[in-house]
N, C-alpha and C positions, 0 to 999 in steps of 0.2 A: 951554269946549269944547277949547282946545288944551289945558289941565291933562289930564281925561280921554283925550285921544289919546297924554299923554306918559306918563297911567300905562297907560294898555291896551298901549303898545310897549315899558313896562319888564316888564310880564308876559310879552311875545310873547320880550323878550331873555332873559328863565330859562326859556325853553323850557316855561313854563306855557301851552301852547297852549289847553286848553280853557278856561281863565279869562281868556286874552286874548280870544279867540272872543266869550267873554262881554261883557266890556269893551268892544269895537268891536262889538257888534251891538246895546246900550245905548243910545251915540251916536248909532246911525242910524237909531233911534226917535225921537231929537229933530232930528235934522239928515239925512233920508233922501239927500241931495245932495252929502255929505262922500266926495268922490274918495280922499281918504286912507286914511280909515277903510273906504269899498267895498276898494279894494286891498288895506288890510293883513288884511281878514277872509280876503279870496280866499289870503292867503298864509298864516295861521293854520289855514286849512281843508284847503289843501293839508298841511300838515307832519300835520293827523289824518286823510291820507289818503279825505277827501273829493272825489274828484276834479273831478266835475262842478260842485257847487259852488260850490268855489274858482275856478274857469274863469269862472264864469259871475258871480261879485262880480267879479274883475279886469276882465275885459269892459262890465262894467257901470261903473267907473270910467273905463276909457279911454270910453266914450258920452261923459262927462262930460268929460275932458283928452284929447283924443285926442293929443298932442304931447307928453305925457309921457312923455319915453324909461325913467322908470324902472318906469313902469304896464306896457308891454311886457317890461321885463326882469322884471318879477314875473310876468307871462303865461308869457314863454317858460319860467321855474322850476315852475310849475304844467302846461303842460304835458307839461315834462320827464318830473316825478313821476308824470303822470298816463299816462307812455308813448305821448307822442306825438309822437315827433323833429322829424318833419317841422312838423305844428304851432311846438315850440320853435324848433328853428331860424330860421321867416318871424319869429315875436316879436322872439326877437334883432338878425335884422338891423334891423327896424325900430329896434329902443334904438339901435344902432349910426348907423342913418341919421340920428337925430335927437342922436346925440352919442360922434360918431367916436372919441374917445379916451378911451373906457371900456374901461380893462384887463380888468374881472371879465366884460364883455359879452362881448367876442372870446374868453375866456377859455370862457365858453359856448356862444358861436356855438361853438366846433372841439369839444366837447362831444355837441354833438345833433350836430353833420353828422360825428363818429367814431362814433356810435352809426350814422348812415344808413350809413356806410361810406365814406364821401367822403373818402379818405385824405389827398388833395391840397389840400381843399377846406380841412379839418380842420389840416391842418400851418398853412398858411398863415395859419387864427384863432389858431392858437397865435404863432407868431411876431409877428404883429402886436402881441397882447397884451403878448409880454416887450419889444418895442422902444420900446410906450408905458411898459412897469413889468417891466425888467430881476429886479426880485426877486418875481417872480411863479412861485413857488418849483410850485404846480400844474400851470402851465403848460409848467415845464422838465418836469415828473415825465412827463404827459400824452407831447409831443410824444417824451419818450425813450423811452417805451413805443414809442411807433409808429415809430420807426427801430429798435429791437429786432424788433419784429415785419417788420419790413424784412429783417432781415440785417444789417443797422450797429450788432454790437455796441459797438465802440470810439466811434463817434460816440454812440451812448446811454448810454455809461455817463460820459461829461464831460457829460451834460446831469444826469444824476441825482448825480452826483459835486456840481455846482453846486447843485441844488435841496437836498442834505443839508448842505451848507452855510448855507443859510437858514435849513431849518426838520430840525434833526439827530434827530426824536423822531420824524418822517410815515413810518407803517410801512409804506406803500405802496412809496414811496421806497424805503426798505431791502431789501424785497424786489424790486422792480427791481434796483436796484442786485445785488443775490446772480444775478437771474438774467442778468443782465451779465455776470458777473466768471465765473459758468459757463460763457457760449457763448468765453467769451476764456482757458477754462482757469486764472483768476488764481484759486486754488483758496483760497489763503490770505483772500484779500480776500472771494469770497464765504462762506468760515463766517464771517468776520467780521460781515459783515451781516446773513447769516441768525442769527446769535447775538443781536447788537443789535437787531432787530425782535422775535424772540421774547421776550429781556429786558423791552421797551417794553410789546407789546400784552401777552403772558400775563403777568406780573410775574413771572417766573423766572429760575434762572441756570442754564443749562444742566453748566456744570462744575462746579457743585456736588454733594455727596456726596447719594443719593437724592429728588433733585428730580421724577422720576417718581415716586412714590409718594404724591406730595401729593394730599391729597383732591380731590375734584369739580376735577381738571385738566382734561378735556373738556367739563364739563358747560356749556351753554347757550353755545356757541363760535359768533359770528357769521359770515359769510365770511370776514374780514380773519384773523381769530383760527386758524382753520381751514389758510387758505394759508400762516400761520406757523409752524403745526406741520407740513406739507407740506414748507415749505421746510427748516426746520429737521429735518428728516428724513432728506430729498435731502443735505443737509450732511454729519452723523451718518455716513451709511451710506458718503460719498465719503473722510470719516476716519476711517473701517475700524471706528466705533463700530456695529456693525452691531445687538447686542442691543440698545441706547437706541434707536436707528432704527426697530427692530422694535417696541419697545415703544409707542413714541409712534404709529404705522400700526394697530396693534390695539386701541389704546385710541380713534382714534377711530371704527375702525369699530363699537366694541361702540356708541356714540353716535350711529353713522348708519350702517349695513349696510351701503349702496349706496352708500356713496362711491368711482365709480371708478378715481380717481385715487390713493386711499389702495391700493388693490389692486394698482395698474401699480406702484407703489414698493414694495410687499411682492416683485411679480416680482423688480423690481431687485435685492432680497436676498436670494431665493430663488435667483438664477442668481449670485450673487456668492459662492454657495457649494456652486454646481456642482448643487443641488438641480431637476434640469431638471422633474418631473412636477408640482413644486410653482410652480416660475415660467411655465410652461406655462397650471396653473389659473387663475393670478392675473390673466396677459394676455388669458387664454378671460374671464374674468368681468368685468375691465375694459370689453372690444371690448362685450359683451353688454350692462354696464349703459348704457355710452354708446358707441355706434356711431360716433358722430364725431368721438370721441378722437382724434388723430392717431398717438402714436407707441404702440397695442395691437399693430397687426399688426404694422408694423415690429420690437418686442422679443419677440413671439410667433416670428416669421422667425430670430432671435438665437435662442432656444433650440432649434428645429427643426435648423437651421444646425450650431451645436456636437453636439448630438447625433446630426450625419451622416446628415440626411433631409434631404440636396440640395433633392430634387422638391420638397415642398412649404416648403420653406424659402424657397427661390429666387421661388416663387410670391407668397408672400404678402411679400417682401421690394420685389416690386415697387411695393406702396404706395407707398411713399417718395413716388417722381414725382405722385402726388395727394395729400399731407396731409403732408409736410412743407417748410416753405417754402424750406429749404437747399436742396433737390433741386427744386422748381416752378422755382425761379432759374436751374435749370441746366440745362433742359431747352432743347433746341434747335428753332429755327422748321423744324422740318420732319417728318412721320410717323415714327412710332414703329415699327420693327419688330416682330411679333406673335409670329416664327415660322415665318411663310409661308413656302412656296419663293421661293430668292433667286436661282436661273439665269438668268443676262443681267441682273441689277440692281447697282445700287452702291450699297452699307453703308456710311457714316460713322461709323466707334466712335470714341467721347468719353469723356475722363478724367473722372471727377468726384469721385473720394476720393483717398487718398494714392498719391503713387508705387507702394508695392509691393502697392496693389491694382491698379495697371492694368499693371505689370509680371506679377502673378496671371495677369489676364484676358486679356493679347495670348495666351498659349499660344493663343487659341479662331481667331484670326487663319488661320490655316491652312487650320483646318476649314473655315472659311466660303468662304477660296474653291476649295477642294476641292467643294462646295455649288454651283459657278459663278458664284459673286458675285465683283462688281472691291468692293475691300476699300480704304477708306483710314481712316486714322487721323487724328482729332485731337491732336495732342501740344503740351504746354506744353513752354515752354524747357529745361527740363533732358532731359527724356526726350526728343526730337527728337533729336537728334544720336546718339544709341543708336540710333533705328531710322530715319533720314535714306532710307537705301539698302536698306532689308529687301523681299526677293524675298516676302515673304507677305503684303504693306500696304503701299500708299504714305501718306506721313506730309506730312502738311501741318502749322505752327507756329499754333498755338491760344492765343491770349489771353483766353479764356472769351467771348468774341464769341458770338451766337445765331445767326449767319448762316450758311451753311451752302454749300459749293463749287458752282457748277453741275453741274448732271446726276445731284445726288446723290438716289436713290429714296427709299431708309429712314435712319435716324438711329436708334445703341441707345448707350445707358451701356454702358459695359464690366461693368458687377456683373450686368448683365442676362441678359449671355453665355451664365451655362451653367445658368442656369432655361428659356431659349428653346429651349437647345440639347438638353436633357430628359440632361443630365449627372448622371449617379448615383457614388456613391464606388468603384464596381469600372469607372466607360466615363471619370474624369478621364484626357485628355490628358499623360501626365506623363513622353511620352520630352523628354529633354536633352541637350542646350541646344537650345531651342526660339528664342532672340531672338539678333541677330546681336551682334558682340563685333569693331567696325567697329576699333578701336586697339588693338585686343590685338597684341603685339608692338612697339608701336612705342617705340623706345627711349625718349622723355621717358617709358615709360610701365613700364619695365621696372626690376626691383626685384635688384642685384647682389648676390653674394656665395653661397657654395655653405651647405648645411643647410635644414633645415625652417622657413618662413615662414608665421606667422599673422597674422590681421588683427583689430581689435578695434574694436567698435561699442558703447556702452554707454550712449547716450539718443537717443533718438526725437525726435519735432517736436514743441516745447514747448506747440504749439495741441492736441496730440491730447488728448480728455478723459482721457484714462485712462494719461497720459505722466507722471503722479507713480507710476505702478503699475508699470507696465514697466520705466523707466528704473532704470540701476544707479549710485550713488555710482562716479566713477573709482577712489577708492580701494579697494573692494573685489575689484579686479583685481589688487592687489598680489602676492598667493599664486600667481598665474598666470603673471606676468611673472617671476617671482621661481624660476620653476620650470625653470627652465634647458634648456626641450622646445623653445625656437626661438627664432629671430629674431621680437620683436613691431613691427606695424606698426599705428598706427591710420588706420583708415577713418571717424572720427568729423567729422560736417559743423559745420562752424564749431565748433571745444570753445572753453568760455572761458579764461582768463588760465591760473586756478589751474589746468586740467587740462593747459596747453601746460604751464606749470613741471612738474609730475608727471610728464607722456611726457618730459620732459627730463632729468628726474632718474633715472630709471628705463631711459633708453637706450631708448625707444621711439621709432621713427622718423614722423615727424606728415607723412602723406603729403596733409592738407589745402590744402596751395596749390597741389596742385599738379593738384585736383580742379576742374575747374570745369561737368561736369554729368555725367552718367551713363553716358555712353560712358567716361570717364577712369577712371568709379569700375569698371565693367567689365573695362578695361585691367589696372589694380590686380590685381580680384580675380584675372585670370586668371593671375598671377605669384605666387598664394599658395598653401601648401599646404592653409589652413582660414582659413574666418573663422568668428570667435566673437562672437556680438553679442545685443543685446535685438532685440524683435519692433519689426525696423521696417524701413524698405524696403531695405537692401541685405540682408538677410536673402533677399528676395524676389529680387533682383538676382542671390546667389549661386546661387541654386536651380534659377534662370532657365537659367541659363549651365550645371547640373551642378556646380559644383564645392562642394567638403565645407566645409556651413554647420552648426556646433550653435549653435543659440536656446535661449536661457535665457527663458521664458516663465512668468507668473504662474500660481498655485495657480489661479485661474479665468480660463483664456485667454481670446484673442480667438477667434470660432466656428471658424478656419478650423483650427488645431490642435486640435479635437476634443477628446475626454477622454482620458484614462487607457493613452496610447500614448505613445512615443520615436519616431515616423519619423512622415511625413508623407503622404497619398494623391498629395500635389502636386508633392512635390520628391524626388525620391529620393535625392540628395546629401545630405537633409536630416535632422537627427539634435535631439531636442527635449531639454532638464533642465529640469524643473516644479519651481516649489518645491512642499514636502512643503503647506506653509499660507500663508497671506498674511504676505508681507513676507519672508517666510524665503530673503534670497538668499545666507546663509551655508552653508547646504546647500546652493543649484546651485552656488556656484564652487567649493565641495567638490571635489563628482560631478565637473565639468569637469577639474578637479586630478586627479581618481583615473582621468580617459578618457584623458591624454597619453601613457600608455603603448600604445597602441593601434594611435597612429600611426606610430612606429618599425616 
């Protein structure tokens, strides 16, 4: 009998389920009482998707051993399969209780209680399991998901960065890992992975010369296979390969119509080339086939937005605070403002994207308590001391804390501002300088010597996703510097080595040390005669204050410079150079070279 059960369990190991099935249902013709044989049917049964079944051999085993921890662990796997978490889950603990230092157990256990959604529950089987069996490479992958899906992308990507170490082929892995290396902006590292997982699961080589055109490349693509053309797509279109991007998005939907998500990445290319009616359809058909998509409205909001329909931009922009977990994080323990009249109430407005979005949004500070609202501000460290003393807001210092001042009534995001405030592009706020400029004059802060003085910004914050787009090489500044129209100063926050050597060589004065938050950079500007910079907050800082900013801004901006215009609804200091196409920043510092006459 034991010969028979060692071949019925070498048939169950080739994945010949229905001829192990056979095998073990043989045996229990001759030995009805064989706990082994009842279990391993019930697990054969389960892999041909017999549910009940298989439940009900496992079950009938444990009659027989009920101290079996491994008869429970073949339950809790049946009825995993069979969809029944809660079911798996009591199985598991049971294997657990009856043989605590079972790695693949706890490994399960956090399995069924991530499916109940027991997030705490679920981390904790995980951990357990790597501290019994450290190379428990599913466990890192599992557990790094769910600090991804937290907000901890740097602590998730050293959990998947370790699991790819174990097992460097787990295409799950790889794709965590890519969507890691994207919430962290490491732009290089994820096409890496998404390259390498697509390599693995489709056999292909993406940089290869016509590898889309390979036959039946969609055909019979399981989920895994699907996310990796997804991902490898998301990749593609982030390295300006936008026709492969596209290609790979339409070839699967000719192989499944209603793939939402294939559509929401078709918008992504359709607005990355200004195509607003066509990224519009994309995110209308996304939202429609799946409702619970999170980021439909929010990129529907993004084209509404750039194409300068405030109203309903603004509207549907307020998703955010319910479906996507960046923003659920930052919401504040206290009622949300709708809109309502605010006379006799106090407004808490909170930062929650970059600096010169919330340098954008204070303009609305005024209005509100023109409205009769007492107005105070959240502000993080750098911007505090810019508006410490501002007669329009009292500023309280903000550590992203959820708690919230006494006495405060409503609590809004600042992006909320002018969708509440029912701001259209002819009623934006835009006399200047609307924010105060608390240093200005004060000599640490003043800039000597008589002629024309400009200032020079040329990268963004390296977390921002789209900060390989915007940001300009220092060296292409040279034809600018070189142009003998003023005195150049940079305003750039932290530059590295190589760009201090460059402003050194070039006689540019590196007015970085002497920066140390936003009032100083204020100070600065108010001593210049222009600054010239990429879209990134002292852009907004100058604009803020009135004084003459030209932004050199990508062939497909961010929404708030609109289309096909040079000045601004926001800023009226503010003067725009688009490149003509993508990447083309040899033509804005052109244009910029051919504006210095202007200024004389």
């Amino acid at each position: 009998m034991a010969a028979a059960l060692e071949q019925a369990m070498a048939l169950h190991r080739l994945g010949l389920f229905d001829k192990a099935e056979a095998a073990y249902r043989r045996i229990l013709e001759s030995d009805p009482q064989n706990a082994d044989a009842l279990a391993l049917l019930g697990c054969a049964l389960s892999e041909r998707k017999k549910h009940p079944e298989a439940v009900a051999a496992i079950e009938a085993a444990l009659k027989l051993d009920p101290q079996a921890a491994l008869f429970h662990f073949h339950l809790g796997n049946a009825q995993d399969k069979a969809g029944n978490p809660e079911k798996a889950e009591a199985a598991f603990a049971r294997a657990i209780a009856l043989k605590p230092d079972w790695d693949e157990a706890w490994y399960n256990l956090g399995n069924a209680q991530r499916a109940l959604r027991k997030t705490g529950d679920a981390a904790t089987s995980y951990e357990r399991a790597l501290k019994i069996n450290p190379s428990h490479f599913l466990a890192l992958n599992n557990l790094g998901a769910m600090l991804l899906k937290k907000g901890k992308p740097q602590e998730a990507r050293k959990l998947f960065n370790a699991a790819r170490a174990l097992n460097p082929n787990h295409v799950q892995t790889l794709l965590n890992l890519t969507d890691a290396a994207f919430e962290l902006n490491d732009l290089p590292a994820a096409f890496e992975a998404a390259q390498r997982a697509a390599e693995i699961k489709l056999g292909l080589d993406a940089r290869a010369e016509g590898w889309l055109s390979r036959a039946g490349l969609f055909k019979n693509l399981d989920e895994e296979g699907i996310n990796s053309f997804l991902t490898l797509a998301t990749s593609l279109s982030l390295q300006g390969r936008l026709a492969e991007s596209g290609a790979i998005l339409r070839g699967l939907l000719a192989e499944e119509p209603d793939m939402a998500e294939a559509f929401s990445c078709l918008g992504v290319l359709a607005l990355a080339r200004n195509r607003l009616d066509a990224a519009e359809e994309c995110y209308a058909l996304c939202f429609a086939l799946d409702p619970s998509g999170a980021p439909a409205p929010w990129n529907r909001a993004m084209v509404q937005l750039v194409r300068g329909d405030l109203h309903d931009g603004f509207r549907r922009y307020r998703w955010r605070w319910h479906a996507l977990q960046k923003f659920r994080g930052l919401r504040l323990d206290g009622p949300m403002w709708d809109g309502r009249d605010l006379e006799g109430k106090t407004i808490l407005l909170h930062e929650e994207q970059g600096y010169g979005d919330s340098l954008q949004m204070l303009r609305f500070a005024p209005l509100l308590k023109e409205k009769g609202a007492r107005v105070l501000v959240y502000a993080r460290p750098p911007l505090l001391p810019l508006i410490a003393d501002w007669d329009a807001a009292g500023a309280h210092a903000w550590d992203g804390r959820k708690t919230v001042p006494e006495g405060v009534d409503v609590v809004c995001g600042v992006m909320d501002l002018p969708g509440l405030l029912g701001i259209g592009l002819e009623t934006i706020p835009a006399k200047t300088p609307y924010l105060p400029n608390p240093r200005a004059g004060d000599p640490a802060c003043t800039l000597e010597g008589k002629g024309k003085k400009i200032g020079l910004v040329w990268s963004g914050n390296p977390r921002h996703k789209r900060d390989h787009e915007r940001s300009i090489p220092l060296e292409m500044f040279e034809p600018l510097v070189k142009s003998g129209a003023a005195a150049f100063y940079s305003l750039q926050y932290r530059p590295g080595a190589a760009d201090r050597a460059l402003l050194q060589k070039w006689g540019v004065t590196d007015l970085d040390p002497k920066i140390k938050d936003l009032a100083d950079q204020a100070a600065f500007l108010n001593e210049l005669d222009l600054l010239i910079t990429v879209d990134t907050a002292p852009a907004h800082l100058a604009g803020a204050l009135g004084i003459p900013v030209w932004v050199m801004v990508t062939s497909s901006p961010d929404w708030r410079w609109l289309l096909g215009r040079d000045d601004s609804p926001w800023y009226p200091s503010l003067r725009l150079f688009r490149q003509p196409e993508s990447g083309n920043w040899n033509s804005v510092i052109a244009s910029v070279n051919n504006a210095f006459p202007s200024l004389t």
